[in-house]
DSSP file (Angstrom, degrees, kcal/mol; ACC not computed):
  #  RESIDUE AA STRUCTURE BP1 BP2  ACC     N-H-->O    O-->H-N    N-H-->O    O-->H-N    TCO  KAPPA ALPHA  PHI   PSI    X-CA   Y-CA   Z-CA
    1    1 A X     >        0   0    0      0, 0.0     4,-2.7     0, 0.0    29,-0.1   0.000 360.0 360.0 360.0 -32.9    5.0   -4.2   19.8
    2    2 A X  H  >  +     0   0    0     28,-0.2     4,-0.6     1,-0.2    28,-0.1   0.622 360.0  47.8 -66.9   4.9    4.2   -0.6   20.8
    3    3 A X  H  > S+     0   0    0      2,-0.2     4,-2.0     3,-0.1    -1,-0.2   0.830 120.6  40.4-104.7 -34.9    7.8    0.5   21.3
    4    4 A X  H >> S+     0   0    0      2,-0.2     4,-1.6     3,-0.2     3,-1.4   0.974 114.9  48.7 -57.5 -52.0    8.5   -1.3   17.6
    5    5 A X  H >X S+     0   0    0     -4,-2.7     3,-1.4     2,-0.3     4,-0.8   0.777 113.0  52.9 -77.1 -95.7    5.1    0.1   16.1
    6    6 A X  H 3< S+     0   0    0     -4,-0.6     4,-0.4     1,-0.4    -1,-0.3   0.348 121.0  31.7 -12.2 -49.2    6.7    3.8   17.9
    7    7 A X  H << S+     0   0    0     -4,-2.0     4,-0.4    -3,-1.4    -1,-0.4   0.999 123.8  42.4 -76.5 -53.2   10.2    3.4   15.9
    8    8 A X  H << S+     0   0    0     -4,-1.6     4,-0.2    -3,-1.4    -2,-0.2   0.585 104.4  58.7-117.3 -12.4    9.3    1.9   13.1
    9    9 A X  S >X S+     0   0    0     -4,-0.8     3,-8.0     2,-0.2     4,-0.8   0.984  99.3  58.0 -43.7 -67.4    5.7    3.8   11.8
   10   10 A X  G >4 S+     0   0    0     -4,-0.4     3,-0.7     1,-0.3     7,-0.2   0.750  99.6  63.3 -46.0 -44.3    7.1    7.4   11.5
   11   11 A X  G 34 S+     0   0    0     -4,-0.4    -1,-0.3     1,-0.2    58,-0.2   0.501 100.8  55.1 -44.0 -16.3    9.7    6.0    9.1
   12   12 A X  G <4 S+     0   0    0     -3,-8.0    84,-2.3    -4,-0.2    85,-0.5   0.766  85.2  85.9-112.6  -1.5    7.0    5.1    6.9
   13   13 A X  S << S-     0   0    0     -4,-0.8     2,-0.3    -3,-0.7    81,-0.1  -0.061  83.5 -98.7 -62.3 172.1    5.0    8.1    6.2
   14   14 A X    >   -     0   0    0     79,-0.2     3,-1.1     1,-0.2    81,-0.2  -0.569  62.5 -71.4 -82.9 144.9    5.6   10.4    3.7
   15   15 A X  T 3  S+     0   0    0     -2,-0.3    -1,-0.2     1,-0.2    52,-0.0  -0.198 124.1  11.0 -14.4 122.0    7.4   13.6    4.9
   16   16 A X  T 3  S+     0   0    0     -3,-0.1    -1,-0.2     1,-0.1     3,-0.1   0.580  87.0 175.9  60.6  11.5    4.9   16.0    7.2
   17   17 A X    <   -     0   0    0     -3,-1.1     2,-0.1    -7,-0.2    -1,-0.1  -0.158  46.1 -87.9 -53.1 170.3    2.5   12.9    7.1
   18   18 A X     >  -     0   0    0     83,-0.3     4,-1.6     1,-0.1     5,-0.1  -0.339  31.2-129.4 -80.2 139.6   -0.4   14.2    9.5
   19   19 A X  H  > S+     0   0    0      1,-0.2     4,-1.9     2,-0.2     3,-0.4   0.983 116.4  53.0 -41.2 -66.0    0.1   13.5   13.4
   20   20 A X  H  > S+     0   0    0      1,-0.2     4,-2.6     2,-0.2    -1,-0.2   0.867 108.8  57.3 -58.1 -40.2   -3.3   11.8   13.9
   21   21 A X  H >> S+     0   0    0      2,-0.2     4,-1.3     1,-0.2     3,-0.9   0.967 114.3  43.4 -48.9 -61.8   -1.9    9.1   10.2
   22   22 A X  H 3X S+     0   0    0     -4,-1.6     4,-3.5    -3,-0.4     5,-0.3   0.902 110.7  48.6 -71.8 -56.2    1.0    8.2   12.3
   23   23 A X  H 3X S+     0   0    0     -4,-1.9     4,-2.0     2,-0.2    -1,-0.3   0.753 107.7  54.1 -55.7 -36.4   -0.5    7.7   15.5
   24   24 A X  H <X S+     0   0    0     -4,-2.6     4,-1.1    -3,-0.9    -1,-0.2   0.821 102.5  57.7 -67.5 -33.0   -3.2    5.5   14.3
   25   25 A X  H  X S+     0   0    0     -4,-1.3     4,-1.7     2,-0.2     5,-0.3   0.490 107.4  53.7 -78.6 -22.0   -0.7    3.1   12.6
   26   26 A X  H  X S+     0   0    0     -4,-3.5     4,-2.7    -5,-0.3    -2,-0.2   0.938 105.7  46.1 -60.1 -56.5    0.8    2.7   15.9
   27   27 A X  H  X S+     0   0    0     -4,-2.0     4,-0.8    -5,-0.3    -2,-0.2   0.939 113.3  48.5 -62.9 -33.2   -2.0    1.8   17.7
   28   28 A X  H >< S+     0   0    0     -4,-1.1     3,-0.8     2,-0.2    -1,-0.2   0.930 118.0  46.9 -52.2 -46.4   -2.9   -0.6   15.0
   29   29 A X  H >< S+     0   0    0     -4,-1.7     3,-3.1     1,-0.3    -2,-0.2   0.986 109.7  50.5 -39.4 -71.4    1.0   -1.9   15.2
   30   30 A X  H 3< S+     0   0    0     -4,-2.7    -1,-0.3    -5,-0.3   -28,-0.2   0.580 103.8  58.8 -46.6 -38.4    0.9   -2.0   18.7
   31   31 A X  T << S+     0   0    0     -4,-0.8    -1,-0.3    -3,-0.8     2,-0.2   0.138  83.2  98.2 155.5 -23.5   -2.5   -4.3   18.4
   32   32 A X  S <  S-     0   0    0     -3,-3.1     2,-0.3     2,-0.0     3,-0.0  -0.610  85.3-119.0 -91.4 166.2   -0.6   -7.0   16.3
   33   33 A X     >  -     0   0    0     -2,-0.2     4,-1.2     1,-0.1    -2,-0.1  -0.674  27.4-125.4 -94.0 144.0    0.7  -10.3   18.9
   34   34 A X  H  > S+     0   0    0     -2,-0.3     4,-2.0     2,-0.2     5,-0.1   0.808 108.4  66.9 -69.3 -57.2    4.2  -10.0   18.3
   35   35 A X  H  > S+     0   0    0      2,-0.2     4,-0.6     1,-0.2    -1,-0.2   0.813 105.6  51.0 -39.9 -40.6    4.4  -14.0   17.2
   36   36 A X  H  > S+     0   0    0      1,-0.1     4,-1.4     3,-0.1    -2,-0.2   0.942 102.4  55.8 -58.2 -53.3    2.3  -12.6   14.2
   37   37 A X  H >< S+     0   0    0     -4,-1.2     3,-0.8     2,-0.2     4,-0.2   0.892 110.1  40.3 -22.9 -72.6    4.4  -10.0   13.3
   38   38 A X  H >X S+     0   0    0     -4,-2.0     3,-3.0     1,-0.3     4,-0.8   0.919 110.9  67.4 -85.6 -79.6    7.8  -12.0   12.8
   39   39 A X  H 3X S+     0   0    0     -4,-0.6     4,-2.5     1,-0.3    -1,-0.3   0.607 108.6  42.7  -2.8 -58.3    5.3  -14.6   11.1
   40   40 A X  H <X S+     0   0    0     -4,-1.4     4,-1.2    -3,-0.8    -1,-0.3   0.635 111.4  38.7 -63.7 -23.8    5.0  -12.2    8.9
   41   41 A X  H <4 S+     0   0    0     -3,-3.0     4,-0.3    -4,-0.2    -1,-0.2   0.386 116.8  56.7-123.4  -1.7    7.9  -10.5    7.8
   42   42 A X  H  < S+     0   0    0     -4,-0.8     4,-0.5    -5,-0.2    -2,-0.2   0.737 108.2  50.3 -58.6 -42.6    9.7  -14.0    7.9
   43   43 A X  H >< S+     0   0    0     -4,-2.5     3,-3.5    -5,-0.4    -2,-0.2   0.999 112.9  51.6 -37.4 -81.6    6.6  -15.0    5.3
   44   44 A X  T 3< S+     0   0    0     -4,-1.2    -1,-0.2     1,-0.2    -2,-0.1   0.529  98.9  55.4 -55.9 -14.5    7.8  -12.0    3.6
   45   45 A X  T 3  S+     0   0    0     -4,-0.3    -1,-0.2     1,-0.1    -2,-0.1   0.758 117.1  45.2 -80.3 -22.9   11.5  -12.6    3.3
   46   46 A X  S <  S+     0   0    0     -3,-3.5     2,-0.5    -4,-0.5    -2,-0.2   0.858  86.7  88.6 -33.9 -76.4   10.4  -15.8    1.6
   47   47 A X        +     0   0    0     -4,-0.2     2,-0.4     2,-0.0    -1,-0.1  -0.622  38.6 150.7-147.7  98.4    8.4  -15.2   -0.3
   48   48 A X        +     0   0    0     -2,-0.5     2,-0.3     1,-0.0     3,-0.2  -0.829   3.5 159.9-123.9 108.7    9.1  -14.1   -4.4
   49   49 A X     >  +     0   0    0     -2,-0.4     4,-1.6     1,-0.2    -1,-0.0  -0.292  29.2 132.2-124.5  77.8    6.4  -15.0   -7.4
   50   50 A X  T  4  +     0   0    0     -2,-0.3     3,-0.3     2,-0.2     4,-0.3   0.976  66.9  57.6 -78.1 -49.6    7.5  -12.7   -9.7
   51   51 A X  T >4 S+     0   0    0     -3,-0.2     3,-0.8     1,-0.2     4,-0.3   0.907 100.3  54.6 -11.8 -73.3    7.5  -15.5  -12.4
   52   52 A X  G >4 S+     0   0    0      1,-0.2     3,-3.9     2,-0.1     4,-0.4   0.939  82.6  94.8 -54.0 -51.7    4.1  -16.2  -12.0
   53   53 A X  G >< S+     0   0    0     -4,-1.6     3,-3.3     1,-0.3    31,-0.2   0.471  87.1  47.3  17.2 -81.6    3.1  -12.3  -12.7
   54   54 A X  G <  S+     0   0    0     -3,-0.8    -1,-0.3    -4,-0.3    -2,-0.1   0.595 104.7  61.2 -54.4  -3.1    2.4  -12.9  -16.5
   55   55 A X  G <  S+     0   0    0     -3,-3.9     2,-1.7    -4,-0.3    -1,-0.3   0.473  78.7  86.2-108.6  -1.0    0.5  -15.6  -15.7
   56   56 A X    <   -     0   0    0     -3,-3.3     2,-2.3    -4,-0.4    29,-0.5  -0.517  58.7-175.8-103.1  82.4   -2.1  -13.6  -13.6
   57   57 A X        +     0   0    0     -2,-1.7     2,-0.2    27,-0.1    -1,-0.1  -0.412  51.1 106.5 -81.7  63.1   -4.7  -12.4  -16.9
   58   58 A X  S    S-     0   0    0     -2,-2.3     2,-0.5     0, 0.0    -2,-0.0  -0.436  84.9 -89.5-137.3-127.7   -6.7  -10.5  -14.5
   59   59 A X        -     0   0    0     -2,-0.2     2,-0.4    25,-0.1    27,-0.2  -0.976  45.4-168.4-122.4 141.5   -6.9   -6.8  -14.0
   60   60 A X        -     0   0    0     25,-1.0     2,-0.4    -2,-0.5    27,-0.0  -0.851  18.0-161.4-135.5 148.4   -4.5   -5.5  -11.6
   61   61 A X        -     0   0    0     -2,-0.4     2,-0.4    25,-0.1    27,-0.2  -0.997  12.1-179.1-128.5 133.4   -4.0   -1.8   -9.5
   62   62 A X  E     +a   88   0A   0     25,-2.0    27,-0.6    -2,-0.4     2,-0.3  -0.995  13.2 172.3-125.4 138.8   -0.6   -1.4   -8.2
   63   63 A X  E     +a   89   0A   0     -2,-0.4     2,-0.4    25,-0.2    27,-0.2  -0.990   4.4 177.8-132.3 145.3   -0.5    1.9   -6.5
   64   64 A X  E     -a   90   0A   0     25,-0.9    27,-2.5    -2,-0.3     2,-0.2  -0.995  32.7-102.5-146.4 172.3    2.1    3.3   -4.4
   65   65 A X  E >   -a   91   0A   0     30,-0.6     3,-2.4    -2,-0.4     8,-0.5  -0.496  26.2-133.5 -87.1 150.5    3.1    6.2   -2.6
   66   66 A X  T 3  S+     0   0    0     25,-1.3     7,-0.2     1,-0.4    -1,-0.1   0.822 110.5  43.6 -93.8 -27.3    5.5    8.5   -4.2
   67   67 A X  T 3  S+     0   0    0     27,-1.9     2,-0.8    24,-0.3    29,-0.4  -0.139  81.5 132.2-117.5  72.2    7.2    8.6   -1.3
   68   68 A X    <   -     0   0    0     -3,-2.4     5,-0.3    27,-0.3   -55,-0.1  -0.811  29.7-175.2-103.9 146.2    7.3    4.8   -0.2
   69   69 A X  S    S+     0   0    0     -2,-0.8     3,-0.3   -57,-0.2    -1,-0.2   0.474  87.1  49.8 -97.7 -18.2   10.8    3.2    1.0
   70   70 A X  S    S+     0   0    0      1,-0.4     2,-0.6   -58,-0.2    -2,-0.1   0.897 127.1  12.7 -95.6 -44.0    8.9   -0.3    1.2
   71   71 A X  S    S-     0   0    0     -6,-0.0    -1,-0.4     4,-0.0    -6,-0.3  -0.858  97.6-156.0-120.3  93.3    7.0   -1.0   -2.0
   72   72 A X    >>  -     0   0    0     -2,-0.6     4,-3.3    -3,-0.3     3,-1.0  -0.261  29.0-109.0 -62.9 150.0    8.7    1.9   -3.9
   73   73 A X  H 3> S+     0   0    0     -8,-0.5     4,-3.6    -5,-0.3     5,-0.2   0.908 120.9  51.8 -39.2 -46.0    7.2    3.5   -6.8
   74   74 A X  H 3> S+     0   0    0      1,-0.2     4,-0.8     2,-0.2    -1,-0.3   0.794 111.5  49.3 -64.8 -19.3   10.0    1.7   -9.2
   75   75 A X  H <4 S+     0   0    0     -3,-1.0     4,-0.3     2,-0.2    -1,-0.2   0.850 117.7  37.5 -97.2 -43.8    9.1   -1.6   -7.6
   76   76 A X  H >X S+     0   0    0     -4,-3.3     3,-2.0     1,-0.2     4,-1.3   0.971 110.8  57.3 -83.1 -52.0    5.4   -1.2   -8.1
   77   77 A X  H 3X S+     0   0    0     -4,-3.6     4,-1.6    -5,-0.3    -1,-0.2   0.714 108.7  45.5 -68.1  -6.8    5.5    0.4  -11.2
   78   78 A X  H 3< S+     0   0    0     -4,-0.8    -1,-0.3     2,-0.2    -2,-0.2   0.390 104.5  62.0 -83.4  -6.4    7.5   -2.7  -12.9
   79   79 A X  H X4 S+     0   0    0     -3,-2.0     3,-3.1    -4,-0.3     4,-0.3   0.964 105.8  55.4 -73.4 -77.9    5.1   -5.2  -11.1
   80   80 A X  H >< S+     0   0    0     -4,-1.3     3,-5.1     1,-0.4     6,-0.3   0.827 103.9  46.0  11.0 -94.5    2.7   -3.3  -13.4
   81   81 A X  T 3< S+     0   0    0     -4,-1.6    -1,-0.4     1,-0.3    -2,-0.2   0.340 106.7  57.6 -61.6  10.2    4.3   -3.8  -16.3
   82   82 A X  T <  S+     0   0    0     -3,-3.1     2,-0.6   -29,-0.0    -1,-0.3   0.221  90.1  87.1-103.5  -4.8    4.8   -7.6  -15.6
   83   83 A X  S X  S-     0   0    0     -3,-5.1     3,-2.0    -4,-0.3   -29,-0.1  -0.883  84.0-131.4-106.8 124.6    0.7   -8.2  -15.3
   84   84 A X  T 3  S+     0   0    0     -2,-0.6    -1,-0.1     1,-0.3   -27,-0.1   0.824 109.9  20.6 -25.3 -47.3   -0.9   -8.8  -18.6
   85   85 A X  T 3  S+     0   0    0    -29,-0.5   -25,-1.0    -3,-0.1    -1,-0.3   0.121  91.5 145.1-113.3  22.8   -3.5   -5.9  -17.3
   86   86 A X    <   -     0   0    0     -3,-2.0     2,-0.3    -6,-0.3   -25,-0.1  -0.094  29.6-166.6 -58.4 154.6   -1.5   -4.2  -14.7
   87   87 A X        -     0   0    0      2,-0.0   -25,-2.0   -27,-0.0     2,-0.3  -0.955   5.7-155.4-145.3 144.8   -1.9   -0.5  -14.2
   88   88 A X  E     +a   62   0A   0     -2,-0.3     2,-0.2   -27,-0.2   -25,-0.2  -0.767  17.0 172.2-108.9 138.7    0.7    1.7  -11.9
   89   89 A X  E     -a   63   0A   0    -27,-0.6   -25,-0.9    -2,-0.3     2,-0.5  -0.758  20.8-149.1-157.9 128.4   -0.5    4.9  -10.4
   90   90 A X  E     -a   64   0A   0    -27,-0.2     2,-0.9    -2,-0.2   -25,-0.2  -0.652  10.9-135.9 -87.3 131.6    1.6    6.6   -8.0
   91   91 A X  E >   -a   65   0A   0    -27,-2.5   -25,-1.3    -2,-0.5     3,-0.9  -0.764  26.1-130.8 -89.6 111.2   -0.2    8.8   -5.0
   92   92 A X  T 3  S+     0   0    0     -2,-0.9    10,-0.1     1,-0.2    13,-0.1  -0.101  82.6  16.4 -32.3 142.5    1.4   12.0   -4.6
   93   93 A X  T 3  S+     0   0    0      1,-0.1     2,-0.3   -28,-0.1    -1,-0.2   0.218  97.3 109.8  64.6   1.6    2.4   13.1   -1.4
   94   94 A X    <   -     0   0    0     -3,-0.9   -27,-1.9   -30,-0.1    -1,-0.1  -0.805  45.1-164.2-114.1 157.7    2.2    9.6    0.5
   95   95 A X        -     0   0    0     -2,-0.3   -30,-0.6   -81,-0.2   -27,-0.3   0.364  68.1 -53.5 -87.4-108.3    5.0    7.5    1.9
   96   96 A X  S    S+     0   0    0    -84,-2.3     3,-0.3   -29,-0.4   -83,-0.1   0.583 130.0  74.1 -70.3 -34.4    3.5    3.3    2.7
   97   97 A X    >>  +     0   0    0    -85,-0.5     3,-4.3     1,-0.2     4,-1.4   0.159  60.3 138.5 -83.3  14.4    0.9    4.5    4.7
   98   98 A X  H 3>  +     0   0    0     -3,-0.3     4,-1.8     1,-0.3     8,-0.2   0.582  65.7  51.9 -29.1 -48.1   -1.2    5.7    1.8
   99   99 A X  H 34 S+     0   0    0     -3,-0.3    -1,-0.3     1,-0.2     8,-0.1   0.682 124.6  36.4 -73.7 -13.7   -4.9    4.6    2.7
  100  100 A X  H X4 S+     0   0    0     -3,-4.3     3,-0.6     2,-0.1    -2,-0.2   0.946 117.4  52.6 -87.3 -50.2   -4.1    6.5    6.0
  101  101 A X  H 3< S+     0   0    0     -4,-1.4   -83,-0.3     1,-0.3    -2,-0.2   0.799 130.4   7.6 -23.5 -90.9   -2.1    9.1    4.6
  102  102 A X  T 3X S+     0   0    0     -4,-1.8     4,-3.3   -10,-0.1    -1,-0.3  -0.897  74.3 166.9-129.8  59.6   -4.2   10.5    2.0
  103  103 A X  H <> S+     0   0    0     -3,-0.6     4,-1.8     2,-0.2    -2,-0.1   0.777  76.8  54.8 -53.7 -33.4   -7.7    8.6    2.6
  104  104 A X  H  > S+     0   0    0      1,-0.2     4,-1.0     2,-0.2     5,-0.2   0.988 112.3  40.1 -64.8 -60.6   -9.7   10.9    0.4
  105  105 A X  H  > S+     0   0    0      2,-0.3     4,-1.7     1,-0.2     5,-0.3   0.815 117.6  55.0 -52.5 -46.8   -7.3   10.4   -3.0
  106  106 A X  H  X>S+     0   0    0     -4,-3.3     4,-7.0    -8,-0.2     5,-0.5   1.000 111.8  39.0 -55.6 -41.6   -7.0    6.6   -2.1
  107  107 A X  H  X5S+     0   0    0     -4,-1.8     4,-2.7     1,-0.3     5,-0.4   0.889 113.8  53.5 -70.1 -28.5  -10.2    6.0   -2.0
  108  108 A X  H  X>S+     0   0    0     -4,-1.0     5,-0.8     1,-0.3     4,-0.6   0.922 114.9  45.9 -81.9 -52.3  -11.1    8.2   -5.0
  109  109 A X  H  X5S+     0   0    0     -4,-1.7     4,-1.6     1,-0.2    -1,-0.3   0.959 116.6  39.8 -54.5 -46.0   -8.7    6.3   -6.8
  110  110 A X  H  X5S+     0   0    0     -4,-7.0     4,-1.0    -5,-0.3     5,-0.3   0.821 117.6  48.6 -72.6 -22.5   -9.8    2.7   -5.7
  111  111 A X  H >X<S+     0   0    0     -4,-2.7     4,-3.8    -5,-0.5     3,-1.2   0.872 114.7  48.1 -84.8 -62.3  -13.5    3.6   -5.9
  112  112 A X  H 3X5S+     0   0    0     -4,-0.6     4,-0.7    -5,-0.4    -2,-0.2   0.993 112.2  50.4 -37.5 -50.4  -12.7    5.3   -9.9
  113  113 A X  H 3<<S+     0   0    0     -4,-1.6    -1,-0.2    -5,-0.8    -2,-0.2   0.858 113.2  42.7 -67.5 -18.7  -10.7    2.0  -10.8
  114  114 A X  H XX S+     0   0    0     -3,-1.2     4,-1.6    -4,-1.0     3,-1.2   0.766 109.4  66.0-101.3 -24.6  -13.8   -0.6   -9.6
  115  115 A X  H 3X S+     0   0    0     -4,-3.8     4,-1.3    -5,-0.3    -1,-0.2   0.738  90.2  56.5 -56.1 -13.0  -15.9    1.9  -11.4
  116  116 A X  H 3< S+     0   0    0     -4,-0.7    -1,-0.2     1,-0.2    -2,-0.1   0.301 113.9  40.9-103.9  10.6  -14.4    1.0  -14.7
  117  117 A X  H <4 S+     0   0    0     -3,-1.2    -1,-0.2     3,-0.1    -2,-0.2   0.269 122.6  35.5-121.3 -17.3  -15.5   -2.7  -14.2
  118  118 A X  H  < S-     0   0    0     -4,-1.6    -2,-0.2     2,-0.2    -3,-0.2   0.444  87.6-133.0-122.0   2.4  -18.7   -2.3  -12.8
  119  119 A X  S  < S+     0   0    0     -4,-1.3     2,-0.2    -5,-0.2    -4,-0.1   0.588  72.6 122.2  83.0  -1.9  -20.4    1.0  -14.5
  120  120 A X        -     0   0    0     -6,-0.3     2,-0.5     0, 0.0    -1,-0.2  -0.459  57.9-135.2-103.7 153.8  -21.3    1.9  -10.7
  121  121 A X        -     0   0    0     -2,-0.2     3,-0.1    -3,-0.1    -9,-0.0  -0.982  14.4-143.1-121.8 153.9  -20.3    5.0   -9.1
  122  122 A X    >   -     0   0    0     -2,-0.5     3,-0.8     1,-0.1     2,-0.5  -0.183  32.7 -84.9 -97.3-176.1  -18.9    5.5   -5.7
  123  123 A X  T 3  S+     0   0    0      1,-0.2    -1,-0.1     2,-0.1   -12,-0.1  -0.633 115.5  36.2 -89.7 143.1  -19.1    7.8   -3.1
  124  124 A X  T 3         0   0    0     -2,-0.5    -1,-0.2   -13,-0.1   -13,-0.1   0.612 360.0 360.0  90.5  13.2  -16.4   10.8   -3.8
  125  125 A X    <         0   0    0     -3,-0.8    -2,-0.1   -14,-0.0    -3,-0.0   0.191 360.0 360.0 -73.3 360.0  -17.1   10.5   -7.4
């Protein structure tokens, strides 16, 4: 898994992503049992409920990175627009790796969006 994690991370950053971003999502790669992995992206080849979408009447954040190649901004932001409450917001300057990426701006983003259902504020608010 490290040699996959080695190829296949760098490819998913955003352009200039920070060394230390890249390197962490290896070692986390590297960390997965290899049998889990293809579990997974076998799951994923599976595995479409775009149908169901409309059907999900709850409040929804699809965020993606502006530059992501896996769950592209066009891909997320039309997910969006197929949940009854969906909201798209794209994070500048991150590819896939977003919460790694650009930790401060995710979080500021996720902690602002749970604020607007619970009245609470988070830290970095």
């Amino acid at each position: 898994m490290a040699a996959a994690a080695r190829a296949l991370i760098p490819s998913l950053a955003a352009p200039g992503a920070d060394t230390a971003c890249i390197e962490a999502a290896v070692e986390v790669m590297s960390a997965i049992p290899a049998a889990t992995y293809r579990a997974a992206v076998t799951a994923l080849t599976d595995f479409d409920r775009r149908a169901d979408l409309q059907g999900l009447d709850l409040p929804v954040l699809c965020v993606a990175g502006e530059a992501d190649a896996v769950a592209t901004p066009a891909t997320m932001a039309a997910m969006a627009r197929r949940l009854p409450r969906g909201r798209y917001v794209e994070l500048p300057g991150a590819g896939h790796l977003a919460p790694l990426e650009k930790p401060r701006a995710f979080g500021d983003l996720i902690g602002g969006w749970l604020a607007a259902f619970t009245g609470r504020h988070f830290p970095g608010d």
